[in-house]
TORMARKE-681100 format. One line per 3 residues: number of its first residue (from 1); their letters; for each residue x, z, y negated of N, C-alpha, C. Coordinates in steps of 0.2 Angstrom, whole numbers, always signed. Last residue first. Layout:
<atoms>
NUM) a) X,Z,Y,X,Z,Y,X,Z,Y | ...
</atoms>
This chain:
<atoms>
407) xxx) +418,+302,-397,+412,+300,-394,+413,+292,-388 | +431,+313,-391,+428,+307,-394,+422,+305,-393 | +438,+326,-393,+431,+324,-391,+429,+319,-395
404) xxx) +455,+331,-390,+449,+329,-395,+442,+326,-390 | +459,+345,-378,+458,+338,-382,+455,+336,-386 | +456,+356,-374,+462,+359,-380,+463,+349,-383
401) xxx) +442,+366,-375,+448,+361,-372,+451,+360,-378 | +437,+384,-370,+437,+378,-378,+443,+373,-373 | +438,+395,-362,+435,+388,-360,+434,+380,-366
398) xxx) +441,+406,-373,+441,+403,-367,+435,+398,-366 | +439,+403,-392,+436,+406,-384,+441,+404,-380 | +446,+402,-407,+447,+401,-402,+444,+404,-397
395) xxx) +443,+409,-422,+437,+408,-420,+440,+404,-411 | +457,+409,-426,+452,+414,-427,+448,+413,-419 | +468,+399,-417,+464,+401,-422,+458,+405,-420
392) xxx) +484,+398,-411,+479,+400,-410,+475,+401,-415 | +499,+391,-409,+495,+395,-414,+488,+395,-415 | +501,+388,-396,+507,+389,-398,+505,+393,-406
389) xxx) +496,+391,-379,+494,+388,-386,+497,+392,-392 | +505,+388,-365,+503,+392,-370,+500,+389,-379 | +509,+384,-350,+510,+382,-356,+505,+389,-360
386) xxx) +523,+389,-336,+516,+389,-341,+515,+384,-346 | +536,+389,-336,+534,+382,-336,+527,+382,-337 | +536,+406,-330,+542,+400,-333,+539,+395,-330
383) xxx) +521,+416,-332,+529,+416,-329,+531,+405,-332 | +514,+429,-338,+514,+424,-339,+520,+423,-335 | +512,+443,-335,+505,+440,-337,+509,+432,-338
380) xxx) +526,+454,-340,+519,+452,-334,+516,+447,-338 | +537,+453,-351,+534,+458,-346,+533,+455,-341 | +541,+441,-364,+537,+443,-360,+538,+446,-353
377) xxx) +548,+442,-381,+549,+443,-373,+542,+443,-368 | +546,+431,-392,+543,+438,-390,+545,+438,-382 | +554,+424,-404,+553,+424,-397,+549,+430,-398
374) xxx) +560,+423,-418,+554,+421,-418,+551,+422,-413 | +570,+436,-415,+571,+433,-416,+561,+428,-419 | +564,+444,-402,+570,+443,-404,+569,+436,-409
371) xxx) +555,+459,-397,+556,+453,-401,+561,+452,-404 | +553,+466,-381,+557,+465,-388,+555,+459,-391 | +539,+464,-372,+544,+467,-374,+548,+466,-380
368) xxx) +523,+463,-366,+527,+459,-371,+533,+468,-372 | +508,+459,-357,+513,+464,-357,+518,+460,-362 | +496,+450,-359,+500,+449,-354,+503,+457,-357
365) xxx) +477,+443,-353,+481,+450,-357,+487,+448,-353 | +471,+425,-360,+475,+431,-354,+478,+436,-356 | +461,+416,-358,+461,+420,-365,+468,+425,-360
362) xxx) +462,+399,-358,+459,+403,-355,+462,+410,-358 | +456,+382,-362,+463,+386,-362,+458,+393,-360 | +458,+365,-353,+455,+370,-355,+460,+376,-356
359) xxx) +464,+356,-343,+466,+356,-350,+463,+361,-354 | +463,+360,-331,+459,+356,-333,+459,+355,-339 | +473,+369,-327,+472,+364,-324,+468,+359,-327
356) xxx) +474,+379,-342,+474,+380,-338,+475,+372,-337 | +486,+387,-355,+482,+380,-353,+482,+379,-346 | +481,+402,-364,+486,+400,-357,+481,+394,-355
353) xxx) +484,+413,-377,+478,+407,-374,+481,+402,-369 | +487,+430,-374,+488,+422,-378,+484,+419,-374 | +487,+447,-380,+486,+442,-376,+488,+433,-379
350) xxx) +490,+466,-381,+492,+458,-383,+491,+451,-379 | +478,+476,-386,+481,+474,-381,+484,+468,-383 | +465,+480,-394,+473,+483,-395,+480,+481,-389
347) xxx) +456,+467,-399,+458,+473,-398,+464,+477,-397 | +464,+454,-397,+458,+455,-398,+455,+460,-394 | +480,+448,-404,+477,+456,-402,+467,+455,-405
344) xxx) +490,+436,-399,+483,+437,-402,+483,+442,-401 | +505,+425,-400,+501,+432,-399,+494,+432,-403 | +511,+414,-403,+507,+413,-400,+502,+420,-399
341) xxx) +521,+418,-413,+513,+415,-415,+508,+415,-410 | +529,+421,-404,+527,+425,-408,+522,+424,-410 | +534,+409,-391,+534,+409,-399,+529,+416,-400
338) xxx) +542,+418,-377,+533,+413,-380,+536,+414,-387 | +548,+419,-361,+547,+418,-368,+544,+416,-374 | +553,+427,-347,+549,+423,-351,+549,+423,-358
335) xxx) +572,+432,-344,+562,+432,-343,+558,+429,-348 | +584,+437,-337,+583,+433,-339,+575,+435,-338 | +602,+444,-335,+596,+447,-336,+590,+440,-339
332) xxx) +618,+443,-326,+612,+442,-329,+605,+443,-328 | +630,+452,-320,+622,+452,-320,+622,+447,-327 | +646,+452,-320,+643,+447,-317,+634,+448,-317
329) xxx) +648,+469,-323,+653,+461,-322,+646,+459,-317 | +636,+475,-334,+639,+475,-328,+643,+469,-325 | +633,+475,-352,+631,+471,-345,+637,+475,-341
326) xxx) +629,+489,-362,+634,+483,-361,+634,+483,-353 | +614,+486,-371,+617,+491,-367,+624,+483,-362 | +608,+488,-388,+610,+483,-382,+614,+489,-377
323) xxx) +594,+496,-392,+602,+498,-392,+604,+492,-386 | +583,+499,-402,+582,+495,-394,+591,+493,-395 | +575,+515,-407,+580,+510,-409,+581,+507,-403
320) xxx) +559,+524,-415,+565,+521,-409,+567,+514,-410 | +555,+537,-425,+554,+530,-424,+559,+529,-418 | +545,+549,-434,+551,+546,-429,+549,+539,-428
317) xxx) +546,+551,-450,+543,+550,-445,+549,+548,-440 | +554,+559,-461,+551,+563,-457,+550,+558,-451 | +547,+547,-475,+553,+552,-471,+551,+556,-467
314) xxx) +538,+533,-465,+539,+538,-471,+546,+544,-467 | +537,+514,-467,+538,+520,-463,+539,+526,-468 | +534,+501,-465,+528,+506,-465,+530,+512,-461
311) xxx) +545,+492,-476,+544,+495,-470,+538,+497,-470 | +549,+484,-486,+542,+484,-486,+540,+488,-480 | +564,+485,-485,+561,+490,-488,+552,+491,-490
308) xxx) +569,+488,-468,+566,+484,-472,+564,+488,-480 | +581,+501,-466,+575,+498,-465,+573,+495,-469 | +597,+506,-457,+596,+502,-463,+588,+499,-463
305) xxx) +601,+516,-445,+600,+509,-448,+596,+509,-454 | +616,+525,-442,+610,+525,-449,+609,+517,-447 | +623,+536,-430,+624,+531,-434,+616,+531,-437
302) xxx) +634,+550,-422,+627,+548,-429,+626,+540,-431 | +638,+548,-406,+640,+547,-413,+635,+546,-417 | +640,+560,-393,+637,+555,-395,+640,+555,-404
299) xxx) +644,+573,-387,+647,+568,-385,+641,+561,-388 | +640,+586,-388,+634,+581,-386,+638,+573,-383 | +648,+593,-394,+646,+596,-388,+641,+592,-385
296) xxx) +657,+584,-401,+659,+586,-399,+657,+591,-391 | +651,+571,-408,+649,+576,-410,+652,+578,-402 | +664,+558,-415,+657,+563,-411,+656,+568,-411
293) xxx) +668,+551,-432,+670,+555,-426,+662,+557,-423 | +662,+543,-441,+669,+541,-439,+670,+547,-434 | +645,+534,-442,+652,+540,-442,+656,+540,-439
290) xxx) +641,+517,-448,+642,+521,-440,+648,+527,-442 | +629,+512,-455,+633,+517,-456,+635,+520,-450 | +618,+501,-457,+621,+504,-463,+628,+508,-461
287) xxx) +614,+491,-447,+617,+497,-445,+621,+499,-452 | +596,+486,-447,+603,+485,-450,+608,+491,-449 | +580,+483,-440,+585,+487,-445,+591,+482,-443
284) xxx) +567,+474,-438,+573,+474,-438,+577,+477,-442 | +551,+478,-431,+555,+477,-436,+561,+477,-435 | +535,+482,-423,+543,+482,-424,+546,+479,-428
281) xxx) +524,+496,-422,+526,+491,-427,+533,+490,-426 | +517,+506,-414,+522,+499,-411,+520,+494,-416 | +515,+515,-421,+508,+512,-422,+512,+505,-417
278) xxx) +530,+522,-426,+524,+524,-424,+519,+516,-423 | +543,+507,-424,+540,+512,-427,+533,+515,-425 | +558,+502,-417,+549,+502,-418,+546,+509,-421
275) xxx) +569,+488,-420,+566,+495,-421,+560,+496,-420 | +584,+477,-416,+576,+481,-416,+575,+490,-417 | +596,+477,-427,+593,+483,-422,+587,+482,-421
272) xxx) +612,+468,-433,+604,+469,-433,+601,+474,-427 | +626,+473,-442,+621,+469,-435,+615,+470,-435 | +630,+482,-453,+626,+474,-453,+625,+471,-449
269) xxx) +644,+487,-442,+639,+487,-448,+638,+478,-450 | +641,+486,-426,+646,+483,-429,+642,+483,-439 | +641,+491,-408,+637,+490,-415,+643,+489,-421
266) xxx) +647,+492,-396,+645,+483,-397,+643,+483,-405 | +652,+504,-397,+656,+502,-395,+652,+493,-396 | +640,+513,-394,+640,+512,-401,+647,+507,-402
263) xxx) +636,+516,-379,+633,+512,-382,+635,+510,-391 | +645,+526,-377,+645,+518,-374,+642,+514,-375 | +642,+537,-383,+647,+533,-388,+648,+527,-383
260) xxx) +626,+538,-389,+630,+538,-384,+634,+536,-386 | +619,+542,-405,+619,+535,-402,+623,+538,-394 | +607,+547,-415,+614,+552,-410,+614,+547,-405
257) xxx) +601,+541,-428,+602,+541,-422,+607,+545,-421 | +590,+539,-443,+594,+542,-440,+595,+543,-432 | +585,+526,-452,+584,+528,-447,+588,+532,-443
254) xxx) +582,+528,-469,+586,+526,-463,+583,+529,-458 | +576,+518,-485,+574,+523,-480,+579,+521,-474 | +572,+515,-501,+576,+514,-497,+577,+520,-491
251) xxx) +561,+523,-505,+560,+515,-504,+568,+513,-504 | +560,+536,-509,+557,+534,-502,+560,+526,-502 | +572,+545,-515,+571,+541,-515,+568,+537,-509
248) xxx) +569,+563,-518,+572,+559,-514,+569,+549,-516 | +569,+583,-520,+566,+573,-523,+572,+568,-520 | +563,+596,-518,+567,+592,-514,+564,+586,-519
245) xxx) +566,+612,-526,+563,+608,-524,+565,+602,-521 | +572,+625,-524,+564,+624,-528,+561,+616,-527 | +578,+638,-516,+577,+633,-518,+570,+630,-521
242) xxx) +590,+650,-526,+583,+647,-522,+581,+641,-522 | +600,+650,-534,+602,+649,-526,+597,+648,-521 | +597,+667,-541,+600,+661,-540,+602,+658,-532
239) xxx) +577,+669,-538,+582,+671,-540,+587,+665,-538 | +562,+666,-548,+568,+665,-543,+574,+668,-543 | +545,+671,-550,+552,+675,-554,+558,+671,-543
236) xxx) +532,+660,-553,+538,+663,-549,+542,+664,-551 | +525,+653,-563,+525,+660,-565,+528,+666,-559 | +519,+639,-552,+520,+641,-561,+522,+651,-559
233) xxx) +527,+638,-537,+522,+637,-540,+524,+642,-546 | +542,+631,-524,+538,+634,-527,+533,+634,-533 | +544,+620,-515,+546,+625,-511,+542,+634,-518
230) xxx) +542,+603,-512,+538,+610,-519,+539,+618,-517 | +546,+588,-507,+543,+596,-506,+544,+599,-512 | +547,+576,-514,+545,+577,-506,+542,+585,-506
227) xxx) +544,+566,-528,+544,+576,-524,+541,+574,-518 | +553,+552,-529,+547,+555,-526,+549,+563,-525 | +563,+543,-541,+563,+549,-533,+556,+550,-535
224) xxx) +576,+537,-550,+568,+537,-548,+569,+538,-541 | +590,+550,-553,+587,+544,-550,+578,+545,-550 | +590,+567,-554,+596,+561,-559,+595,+553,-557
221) xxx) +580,+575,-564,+579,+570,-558,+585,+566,-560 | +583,+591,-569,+583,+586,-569,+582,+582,-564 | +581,+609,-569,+581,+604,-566,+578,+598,-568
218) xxx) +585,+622,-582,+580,+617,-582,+585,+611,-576 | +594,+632,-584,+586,+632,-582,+581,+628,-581 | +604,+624,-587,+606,+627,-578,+597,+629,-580
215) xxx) +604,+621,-601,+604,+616,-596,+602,+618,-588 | +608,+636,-606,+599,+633,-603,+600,+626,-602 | +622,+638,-600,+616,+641,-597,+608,+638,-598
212) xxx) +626,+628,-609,+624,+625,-601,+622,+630,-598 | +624,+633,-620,+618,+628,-620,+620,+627,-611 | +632,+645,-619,+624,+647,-618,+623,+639,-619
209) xxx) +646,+638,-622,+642,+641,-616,+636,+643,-613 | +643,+633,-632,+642,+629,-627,+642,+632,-621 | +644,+645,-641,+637,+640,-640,+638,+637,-635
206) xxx) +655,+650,-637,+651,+654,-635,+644,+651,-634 | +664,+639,-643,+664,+640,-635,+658,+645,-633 | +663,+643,-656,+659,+636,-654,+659,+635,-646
203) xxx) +669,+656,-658,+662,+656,-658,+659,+649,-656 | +681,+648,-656,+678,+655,-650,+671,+653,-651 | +683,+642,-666,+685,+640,-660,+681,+643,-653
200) xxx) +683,+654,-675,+677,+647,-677,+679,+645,-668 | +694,+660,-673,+687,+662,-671,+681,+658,-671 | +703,+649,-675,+705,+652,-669,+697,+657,-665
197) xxx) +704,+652,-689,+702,+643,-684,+701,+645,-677 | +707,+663,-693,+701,+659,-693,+699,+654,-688 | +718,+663,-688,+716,+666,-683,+709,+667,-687
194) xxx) +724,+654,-698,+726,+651,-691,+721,+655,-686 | +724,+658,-711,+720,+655,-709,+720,+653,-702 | +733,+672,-707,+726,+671,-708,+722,+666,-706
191) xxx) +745,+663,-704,+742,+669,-699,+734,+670,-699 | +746,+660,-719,+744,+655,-715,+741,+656,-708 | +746,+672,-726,+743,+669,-728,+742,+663,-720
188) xxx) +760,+676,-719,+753,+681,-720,+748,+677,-720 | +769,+667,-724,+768,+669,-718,+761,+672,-716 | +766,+670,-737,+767,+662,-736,+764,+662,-726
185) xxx) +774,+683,-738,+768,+680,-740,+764,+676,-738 | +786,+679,-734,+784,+683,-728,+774,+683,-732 | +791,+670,-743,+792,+667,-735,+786,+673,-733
182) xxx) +784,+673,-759,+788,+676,-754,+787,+671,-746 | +776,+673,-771,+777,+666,-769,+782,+666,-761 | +777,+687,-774,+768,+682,-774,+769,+676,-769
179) xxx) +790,+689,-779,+786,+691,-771,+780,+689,-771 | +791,+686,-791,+793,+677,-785,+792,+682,-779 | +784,+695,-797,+782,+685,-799,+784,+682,-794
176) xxx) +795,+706,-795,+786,+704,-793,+785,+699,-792 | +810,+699,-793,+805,+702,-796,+796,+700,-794 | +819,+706,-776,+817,+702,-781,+811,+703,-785
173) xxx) +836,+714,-774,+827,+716,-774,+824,+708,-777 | +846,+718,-760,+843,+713,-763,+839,+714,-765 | +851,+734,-755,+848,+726,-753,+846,+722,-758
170) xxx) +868,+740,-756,+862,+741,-757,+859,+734,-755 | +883,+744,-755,+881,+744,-748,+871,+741,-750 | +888,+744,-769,+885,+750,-767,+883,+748,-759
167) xxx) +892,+732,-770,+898,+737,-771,+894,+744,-770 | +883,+722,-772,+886,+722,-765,+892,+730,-765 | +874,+728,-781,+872,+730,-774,+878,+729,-770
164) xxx) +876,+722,-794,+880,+728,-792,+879,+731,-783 | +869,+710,-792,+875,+710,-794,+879,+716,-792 | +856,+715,-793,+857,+712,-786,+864,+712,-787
161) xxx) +856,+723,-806,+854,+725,-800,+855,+725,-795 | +856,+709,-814,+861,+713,-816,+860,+719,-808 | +842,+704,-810,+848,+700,-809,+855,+704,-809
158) xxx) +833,+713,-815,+835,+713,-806,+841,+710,-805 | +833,+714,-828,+837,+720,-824,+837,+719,-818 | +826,+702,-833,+831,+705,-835,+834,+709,-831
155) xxx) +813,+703,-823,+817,+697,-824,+825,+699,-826 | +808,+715,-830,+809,+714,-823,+815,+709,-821 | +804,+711,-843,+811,+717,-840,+814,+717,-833
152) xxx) +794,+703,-839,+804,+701,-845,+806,+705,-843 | +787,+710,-833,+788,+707,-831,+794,+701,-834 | +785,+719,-845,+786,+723,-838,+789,+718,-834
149) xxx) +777,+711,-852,+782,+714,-858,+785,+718,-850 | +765,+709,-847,+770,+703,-847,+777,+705,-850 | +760,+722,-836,+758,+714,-841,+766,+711,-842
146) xxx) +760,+731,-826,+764,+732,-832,+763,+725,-836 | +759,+722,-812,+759,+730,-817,+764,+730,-821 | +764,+703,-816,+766,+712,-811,+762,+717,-813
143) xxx) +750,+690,-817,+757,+697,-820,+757,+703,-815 | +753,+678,-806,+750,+684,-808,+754,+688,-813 | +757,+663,-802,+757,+668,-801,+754,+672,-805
140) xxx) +746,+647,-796,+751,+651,-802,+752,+661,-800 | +747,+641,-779,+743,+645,-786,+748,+648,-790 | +754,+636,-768,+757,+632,-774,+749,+635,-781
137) xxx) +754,+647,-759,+762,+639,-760,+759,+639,-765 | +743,+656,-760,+752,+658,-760,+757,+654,-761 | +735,+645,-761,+734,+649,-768,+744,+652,-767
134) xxx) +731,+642,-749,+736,+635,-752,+735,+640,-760 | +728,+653,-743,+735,+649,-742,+739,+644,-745 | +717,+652,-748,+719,+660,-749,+727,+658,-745
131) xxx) +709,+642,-745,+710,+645,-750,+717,+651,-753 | +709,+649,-730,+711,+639,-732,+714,+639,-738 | +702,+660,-729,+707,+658,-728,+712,+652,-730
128) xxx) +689,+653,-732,+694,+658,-739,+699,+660,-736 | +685,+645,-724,+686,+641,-731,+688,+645,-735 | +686,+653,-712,+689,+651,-713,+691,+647,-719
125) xxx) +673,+661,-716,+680,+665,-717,+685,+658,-716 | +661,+650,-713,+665,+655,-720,+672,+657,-722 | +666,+650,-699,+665,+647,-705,+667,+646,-712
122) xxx) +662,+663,-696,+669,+663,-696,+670,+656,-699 | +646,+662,-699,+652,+668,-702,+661,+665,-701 | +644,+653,-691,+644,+650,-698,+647,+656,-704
119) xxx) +646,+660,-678,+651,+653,-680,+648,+652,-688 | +632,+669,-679,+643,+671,-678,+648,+664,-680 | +624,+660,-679,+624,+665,-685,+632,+668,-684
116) xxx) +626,+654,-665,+626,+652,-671,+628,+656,-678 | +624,+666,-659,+631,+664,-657,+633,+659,-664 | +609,+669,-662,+616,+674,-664,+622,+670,-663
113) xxx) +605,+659,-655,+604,+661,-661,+610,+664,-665 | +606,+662,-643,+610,+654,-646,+608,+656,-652 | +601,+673,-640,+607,+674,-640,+609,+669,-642
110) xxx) +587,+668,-638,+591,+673,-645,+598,+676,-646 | +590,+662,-629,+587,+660,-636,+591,+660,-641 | +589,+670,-618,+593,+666,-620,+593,+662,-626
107) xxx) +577,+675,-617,+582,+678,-620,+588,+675,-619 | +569,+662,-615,+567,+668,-621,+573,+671,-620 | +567,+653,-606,+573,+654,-609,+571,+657,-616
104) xxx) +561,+650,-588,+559,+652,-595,+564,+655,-597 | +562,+635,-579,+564,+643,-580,+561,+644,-588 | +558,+621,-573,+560,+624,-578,+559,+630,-579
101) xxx) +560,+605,-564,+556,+612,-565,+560,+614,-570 | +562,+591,-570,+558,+592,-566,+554,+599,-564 | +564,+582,-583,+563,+587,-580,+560,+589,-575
98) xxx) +572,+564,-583,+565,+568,-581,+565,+577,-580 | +583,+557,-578,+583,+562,-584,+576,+566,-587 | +574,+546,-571,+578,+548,-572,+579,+551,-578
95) xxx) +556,+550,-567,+560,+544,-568,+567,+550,-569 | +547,+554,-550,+549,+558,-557,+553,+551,-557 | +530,+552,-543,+536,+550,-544,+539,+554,-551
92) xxx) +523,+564,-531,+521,+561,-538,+528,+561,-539 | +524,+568,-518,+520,+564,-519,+522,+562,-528 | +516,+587,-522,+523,+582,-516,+522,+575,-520
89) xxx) +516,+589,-539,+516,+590,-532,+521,+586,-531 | +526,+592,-554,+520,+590,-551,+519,+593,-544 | +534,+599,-563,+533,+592,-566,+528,+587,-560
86) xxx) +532,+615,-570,+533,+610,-562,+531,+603,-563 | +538,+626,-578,+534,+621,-577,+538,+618,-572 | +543,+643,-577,+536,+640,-584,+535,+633,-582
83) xxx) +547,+654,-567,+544,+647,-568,+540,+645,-570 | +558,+664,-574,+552,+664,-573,+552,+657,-574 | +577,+669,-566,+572,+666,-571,+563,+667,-566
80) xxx) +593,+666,-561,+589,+669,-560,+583,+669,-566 | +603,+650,-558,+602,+659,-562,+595,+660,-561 | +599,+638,-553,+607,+639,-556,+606,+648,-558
77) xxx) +588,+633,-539,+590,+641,-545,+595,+640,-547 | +592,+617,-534,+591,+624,-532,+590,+627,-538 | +584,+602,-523,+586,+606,-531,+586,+613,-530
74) xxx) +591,+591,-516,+586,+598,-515,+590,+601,-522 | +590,+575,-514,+592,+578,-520,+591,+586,-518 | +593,+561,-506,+588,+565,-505,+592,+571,-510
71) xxx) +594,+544,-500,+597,+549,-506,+593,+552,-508 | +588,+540,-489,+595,+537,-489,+598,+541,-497 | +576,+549,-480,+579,+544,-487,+587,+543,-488
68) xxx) +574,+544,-465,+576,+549,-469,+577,+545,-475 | +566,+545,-448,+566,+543,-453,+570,+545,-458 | +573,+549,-432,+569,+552,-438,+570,+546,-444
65) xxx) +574,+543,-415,+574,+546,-420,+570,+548,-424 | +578,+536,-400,+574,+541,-403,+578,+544,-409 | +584,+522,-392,+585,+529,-394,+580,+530,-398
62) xxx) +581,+511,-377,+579,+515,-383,+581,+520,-382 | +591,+497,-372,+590,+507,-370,+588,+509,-378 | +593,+485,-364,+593,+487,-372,+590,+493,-368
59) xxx) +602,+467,-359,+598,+474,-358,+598,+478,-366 | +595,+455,-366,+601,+459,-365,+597,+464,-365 | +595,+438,-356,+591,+443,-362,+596,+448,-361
56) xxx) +588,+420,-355,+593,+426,-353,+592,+432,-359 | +572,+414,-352,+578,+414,-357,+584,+420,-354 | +563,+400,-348,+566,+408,-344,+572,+408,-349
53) xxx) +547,+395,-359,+554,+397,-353,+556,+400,-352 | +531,+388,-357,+534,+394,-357,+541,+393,-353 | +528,+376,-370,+528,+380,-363,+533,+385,-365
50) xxx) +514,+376,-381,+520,+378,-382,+522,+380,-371 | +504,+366,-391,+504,+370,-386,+513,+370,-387 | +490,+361,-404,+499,+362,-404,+500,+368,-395
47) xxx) +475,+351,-399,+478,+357,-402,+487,+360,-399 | +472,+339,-397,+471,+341,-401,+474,+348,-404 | +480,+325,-384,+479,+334,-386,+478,+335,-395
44) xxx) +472,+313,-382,+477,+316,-386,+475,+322,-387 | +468,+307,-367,+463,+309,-371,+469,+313,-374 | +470,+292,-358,+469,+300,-359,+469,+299,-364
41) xxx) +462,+276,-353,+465,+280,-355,+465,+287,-358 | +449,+275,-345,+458,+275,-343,+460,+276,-346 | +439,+274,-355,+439,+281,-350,+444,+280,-347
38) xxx) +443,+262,-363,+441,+269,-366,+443,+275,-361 | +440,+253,-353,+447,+253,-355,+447,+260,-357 | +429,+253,-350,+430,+255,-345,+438,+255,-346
35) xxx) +423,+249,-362,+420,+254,-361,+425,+257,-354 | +426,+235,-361,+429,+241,-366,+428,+245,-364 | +419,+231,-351,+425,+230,-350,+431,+236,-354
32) xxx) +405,+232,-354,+407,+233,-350,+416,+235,-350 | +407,+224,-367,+406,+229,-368,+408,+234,-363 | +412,+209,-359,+415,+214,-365,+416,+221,-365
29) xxx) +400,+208,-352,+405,+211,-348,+411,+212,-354 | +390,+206,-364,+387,+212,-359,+395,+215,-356 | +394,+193,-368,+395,+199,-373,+396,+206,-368
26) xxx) +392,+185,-355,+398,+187,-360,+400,+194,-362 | +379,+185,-357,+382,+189,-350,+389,+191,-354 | +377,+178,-369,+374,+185,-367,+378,+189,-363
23) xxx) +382,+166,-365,+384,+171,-371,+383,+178,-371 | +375,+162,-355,+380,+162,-353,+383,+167,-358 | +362,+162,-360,+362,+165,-355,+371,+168,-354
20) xxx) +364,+152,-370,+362,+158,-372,+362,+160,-367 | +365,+140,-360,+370,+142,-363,+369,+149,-368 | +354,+139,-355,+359,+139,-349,+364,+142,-358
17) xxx) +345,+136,-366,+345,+142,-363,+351,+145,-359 | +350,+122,-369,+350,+129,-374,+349,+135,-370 | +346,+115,-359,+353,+116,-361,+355,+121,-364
14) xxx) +332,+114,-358,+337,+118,-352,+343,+120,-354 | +331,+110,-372,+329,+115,-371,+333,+118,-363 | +336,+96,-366,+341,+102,-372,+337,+108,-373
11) xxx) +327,+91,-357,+332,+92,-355,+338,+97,-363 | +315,+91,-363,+314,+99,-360,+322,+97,-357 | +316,+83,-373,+316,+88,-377,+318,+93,-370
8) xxx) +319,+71,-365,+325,+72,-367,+324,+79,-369 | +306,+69,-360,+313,+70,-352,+317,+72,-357 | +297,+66,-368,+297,+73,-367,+303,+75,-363
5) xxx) +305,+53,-373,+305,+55,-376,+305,+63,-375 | +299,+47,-359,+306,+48,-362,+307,+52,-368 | +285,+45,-362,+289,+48,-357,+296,+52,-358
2) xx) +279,+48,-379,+284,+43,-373,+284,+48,-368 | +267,+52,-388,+274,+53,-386,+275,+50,-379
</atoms>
């Protein structure tokens, strides 16, 4: 091998190198380069956040009340009896036309017995008076006393008889035959059947009377209702006017108030009412019913809200109503306000997951007033331009970041 020959190999061999070197460095400040674009730019929130604003509010003054069925039945004693059946306890539904208690009706029985046995007598009597009228118009006559040889005589001698009367001052006779067929006959007969119809009419008013006496022993549900109360048990002698038992329908329920009358001046039937119920469950009634006068020694007016009917409330319980109260010239009322979703109860206190400075979220108890609407008022614990995580999951900590984690 030549001189020249080795001067050219180890010259493209420098060249090869020099120029691998250069590709290399290349690639290296690429990777560099990217890697330094990735960490300039921010990092997409992964989880939905909500701030917190100042909204304006209206005052609102709870009142205090009771639960009640909106159609409550108390069944009483129509007469006096022994109680042969209870159609259950508290608690157990009755349907419509359902008995509900029952008196014992032994001696009234046997009086609808009799009453019966009297109407199928005058019955009777009525089909021979019927008879025994249409025998006077239009039945063949009968011989007089005396047969038929008595009744030619008759005929003969009354006509020659009624002729001579006017010249004696005397009355008119007629013969036997046509007194059968007489007006005042005719009369008799029809009087008869008249004060048949007249007793069949009675004796049918004596049955209806004894069937509403044993309808009055026996209590009906006239709707599907619940037995609220049981005021009595099997083989009690009642007297009339006792009470025996209460049924009501629970699944339409009111909320009874004694409102102030300054405050019942903004309510408007079908407006909406927060409400809360035992366990600070709240809900939004509806003002079914505002009464038309106050109550005189209290100075307030009764009004009724209306409750969901999947409520979780029973009759009797109390509950409170958040009544707007009308503004003073020129107050506004304003305070924080968070989506409803945001709430978490981990435990019995209301709290949310509040983004702090470093995009991490942090667990915070706050205090929470009315709910209006999707909003939930906030108290304490949060104030206007916070942020807030807007729907929280289960398994959520303190210190979870609320960005994705890219590798």
């Amino acid at each position: 091998m030549t001189k020249k020959t080795i001067a050219t190999v180890v010259a493209l061999l420098a060249v090869g190198g020099l120029l691998g070197w250069m590709m290399g460095k290349g690639g290296k400040d690429d990777k560099h380069t990217a890697g330094v674009r990735a960490a300039a730019e921010p990092q997409a929130p992964q989880i939905a956040t909500t701030e917190v604003v100042q909204q304006s509010l209206v005052a609102r003054t709870k009142m205090g009340g009771y639960v009640e069925p909106r159609q409550v039945v108390h069944l009483t004693a129509q007469s006096g009896g022994r109680v042969v059946f209870i159609a259950g306890r508290e608690g157990v539904p009755v349907m419509p036309g359902q008995v509900v208690v029952g008196l014992d009706e032994e001696r009234l029985m046997s009086d609808y017995r009799g009453a019966w046995a009297h109407l199928t007598g005058e019955m009777s009597g009525i089909q021979n008076a019927q008879v025994q009228l249409y025998n006077k118009i239009n039945g063949p006559t009968t011989s007089p006393m005396g047969g038929p040889a008595y009744d030619a005589y008759d005929r003969t001698t009354v006509p020659f008889y009624n002729m001579m009367q006017p010249f004696f001052g005397g009355r008119q006779m007629q013969p036997q035959s046509d007194q059968q067929h007489s007006y005042a006959n005719r009369s008799q007969a029809r009087s008869d059947y008249e004060r048949q119809q007249a007793g069949m009419v009675g004796a049918q008013t004596k049955i209806d009377a004894i069937e509403a006496q044993l309808r009055d022993r026996r209590s009906i549900a006239p709707f599907p209702a619940i037995i609220l109360a049981k005021h009595i048990n099997l083989g009690d002698v009642v007297q009339p006017g006792q009470a025996l038992m209460d049924i009501a329908q629970t699944n339409q329920l009111d909320l009874k108030l004694e409102v102030p009358a300054r405050l019942v001046t903004d309510l408007r039937p079908g407006s909406s009412v927060p409400v809360v119920l035992e366990g600070n469950v709240t809900l939004d009634g509806y003002v079914d019913q505002i009464f038309p006068g106050a109550n005189p020694a209290q100075h307030t007016v009764t009004v009724k809200l209306a409750l969901p009917p999947d409520a979780p409330a029973a009759p009797g319980m109390y509950a409170s109503a958040l009544l707007a109260e009308p503004p003073a010239p020129g107050e506004v009322i304003s305070s924080p306000v968070i989506p409803a979703s945001s709430l978490v109860y981990r435990g019995s206190l209301p709290s949310v997951f509040a983004i702090g400075p470093e995009g991490k979220v942090e667990l915070r108890v706050i205090r929470i007033g009315e709910t209006q609407g999707d909003r939930v008022v906030v108290l304490s614990g949060l104030k206007a331009g916070e942020k807030v995580v807007t729907s929280p999951s289960q398994n959520m900590r303190s210190g979870d970041s609320t960005y994705d984690k890219r590798p």
